[in-house]
DSSP file (Angstrom, degrees, kcal/mol; ACC not computed):
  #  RESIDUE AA STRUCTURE BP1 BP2  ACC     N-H-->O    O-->H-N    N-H-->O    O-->H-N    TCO  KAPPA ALPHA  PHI   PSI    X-CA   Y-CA   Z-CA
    1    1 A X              0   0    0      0, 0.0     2,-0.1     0, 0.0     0, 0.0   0.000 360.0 360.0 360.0 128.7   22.4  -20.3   10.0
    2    2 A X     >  -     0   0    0      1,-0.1     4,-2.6     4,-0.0     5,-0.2  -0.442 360.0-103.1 -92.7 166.9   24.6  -17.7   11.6
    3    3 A X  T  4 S+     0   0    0      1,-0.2    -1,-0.1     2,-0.2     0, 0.0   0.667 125.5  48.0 -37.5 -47.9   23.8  -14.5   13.3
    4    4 A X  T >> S+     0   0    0      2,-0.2     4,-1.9     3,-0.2     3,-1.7   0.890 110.4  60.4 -78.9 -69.3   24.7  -12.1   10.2
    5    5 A X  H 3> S+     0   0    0      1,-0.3     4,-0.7     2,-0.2     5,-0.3   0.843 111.0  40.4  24.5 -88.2   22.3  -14.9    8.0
    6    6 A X  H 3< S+     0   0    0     -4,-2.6    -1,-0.3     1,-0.2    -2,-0.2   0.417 113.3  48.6 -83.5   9.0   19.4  -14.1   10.1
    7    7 A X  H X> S+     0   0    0     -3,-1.7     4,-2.3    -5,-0.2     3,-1.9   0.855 114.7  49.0 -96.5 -64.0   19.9  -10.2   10.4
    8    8 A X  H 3< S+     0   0    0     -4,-1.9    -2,-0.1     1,-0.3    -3,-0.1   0.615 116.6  43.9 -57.6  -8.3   20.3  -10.1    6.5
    9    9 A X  T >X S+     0   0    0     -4,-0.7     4,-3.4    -5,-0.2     3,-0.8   0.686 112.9  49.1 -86.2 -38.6   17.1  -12.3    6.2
   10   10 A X  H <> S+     0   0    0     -3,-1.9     4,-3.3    -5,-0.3     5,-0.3   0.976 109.9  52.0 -76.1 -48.4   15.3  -10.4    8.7
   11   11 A X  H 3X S+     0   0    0     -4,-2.3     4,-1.2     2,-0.2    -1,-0.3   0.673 107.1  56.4 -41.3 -16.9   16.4   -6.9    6.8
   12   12 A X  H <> S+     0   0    0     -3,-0.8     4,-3.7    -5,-0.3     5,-0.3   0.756 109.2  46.4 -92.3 -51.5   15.0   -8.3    3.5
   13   13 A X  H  X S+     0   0    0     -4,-3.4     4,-1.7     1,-0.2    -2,-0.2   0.913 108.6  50.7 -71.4 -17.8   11.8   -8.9    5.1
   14   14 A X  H  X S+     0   0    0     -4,-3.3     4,-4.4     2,-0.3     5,-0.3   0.968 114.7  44.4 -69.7 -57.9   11.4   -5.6    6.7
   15   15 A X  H  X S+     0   0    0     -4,-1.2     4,-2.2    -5,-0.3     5,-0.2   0.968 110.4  53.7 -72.4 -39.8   12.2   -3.9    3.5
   16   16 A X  H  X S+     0   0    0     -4,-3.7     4,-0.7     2,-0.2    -2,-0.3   0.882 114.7  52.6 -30.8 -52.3    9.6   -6.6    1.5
   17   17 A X  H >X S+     0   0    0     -4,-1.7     4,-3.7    -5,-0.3     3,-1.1   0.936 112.1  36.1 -39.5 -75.5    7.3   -5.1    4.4
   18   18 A X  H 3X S+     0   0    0     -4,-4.4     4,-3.4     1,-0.3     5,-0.3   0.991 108.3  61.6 -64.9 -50.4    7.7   -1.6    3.9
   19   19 A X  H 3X S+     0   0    0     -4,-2.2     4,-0.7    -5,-0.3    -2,-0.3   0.675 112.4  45.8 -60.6 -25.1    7.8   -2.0   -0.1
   20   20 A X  H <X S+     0   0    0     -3,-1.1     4,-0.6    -4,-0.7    -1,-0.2   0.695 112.3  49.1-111.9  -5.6    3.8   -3.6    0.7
   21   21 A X  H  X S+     0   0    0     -4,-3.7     4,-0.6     2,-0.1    -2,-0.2   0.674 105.4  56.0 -71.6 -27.9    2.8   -0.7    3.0
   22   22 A X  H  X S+     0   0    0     -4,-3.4     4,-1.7    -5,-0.2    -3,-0.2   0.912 115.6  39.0 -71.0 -42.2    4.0    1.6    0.5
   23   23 A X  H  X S+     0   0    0     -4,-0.7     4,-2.2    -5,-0.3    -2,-0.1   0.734 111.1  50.9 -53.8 -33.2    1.5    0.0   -2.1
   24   24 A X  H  X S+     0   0    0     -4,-0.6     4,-0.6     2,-0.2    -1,-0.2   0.629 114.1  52.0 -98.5  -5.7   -1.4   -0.7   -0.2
   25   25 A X  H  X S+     0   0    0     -4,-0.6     4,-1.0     2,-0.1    -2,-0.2   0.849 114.7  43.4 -50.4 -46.4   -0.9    3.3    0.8
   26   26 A X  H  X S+     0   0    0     -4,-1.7     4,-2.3     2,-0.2     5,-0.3   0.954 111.5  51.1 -65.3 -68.5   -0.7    4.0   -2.6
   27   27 A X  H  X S+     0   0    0     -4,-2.2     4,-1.0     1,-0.3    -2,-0.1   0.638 110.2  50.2 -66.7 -12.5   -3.8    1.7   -3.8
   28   28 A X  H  X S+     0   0    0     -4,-0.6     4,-2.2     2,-0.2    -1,-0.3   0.859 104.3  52.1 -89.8 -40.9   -6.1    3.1   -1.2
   29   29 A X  H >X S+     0   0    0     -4,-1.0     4,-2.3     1,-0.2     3,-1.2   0.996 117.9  48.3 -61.6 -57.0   -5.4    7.3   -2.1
   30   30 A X  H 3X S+     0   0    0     -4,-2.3     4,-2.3     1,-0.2    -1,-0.2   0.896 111.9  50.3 -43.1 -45.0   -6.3    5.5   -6.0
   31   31 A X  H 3< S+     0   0    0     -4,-1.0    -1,-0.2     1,-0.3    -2,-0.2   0.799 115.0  40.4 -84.7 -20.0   -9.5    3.8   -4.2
   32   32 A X  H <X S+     0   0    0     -4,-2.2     4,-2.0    -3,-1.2    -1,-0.3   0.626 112.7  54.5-103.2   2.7  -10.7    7.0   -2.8
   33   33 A X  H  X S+     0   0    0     -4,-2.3     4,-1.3    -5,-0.3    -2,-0.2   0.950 111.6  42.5 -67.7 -36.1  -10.0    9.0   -5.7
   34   34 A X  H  X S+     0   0    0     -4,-2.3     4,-1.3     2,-0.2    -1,-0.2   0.497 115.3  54.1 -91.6   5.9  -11.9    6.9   -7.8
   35   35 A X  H  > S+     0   0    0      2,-0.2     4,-2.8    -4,-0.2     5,-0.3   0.824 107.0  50.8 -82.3 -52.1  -14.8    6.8   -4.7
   36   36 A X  H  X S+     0   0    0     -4,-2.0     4,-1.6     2,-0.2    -2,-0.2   0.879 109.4  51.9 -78.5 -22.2  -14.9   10.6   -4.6
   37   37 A X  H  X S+     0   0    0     -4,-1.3     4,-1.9     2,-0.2     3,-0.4   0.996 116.1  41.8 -65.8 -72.6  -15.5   10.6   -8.9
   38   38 A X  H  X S+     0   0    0     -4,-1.3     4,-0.9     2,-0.2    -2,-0.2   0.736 114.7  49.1 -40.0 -30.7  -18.4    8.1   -8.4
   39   39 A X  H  X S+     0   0    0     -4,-2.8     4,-1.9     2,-0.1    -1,-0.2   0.903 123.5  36.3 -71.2 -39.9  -19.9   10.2   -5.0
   40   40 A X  H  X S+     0   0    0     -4,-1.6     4,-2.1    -3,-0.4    -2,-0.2   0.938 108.7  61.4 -91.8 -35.6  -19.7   13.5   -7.3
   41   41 A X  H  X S+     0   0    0     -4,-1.9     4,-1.4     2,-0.2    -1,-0.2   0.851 116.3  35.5 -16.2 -60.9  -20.7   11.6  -10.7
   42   42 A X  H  X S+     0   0    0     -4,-0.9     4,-2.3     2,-0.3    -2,-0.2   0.772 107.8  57.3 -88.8 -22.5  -24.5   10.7   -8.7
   43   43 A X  H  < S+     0   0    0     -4,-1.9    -2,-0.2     2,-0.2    -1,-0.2   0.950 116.4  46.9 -80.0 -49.8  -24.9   14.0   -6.6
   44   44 A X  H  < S+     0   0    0     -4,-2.1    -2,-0.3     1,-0.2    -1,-0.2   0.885 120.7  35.0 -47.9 -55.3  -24.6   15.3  -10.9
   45   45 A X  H  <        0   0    0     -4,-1.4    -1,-0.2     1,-0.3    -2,-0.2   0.824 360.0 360.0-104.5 -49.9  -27.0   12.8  -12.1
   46   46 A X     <        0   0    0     -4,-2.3    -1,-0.3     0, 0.0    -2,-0.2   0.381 360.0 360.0 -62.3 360.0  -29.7   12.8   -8.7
């Protein structure tokens, strides 16, 4: 495998990388929205 092969491999993964840090960024702001509707849901209910 030549040099330009393994830079254009390594660049694929990098962006694969960033592309599942942008998701699990995403899927946590969703896990604490739906955290702070259940905290405010029981402070309603208590």
């Amino acid at each position: 495998m030549s040099n330009t092969e393994k830079i254009a491999n390594a660049k694929k993964r990098i962006d694969e990388l960033e592309r599942l840090i942008k998701y699990w960024n995403d899927s946590e702001r969703d896990d604490a929205k739906i955290l702070n509707f259940n905290i405010n849901t029981l402070n309603k209910v208590a």
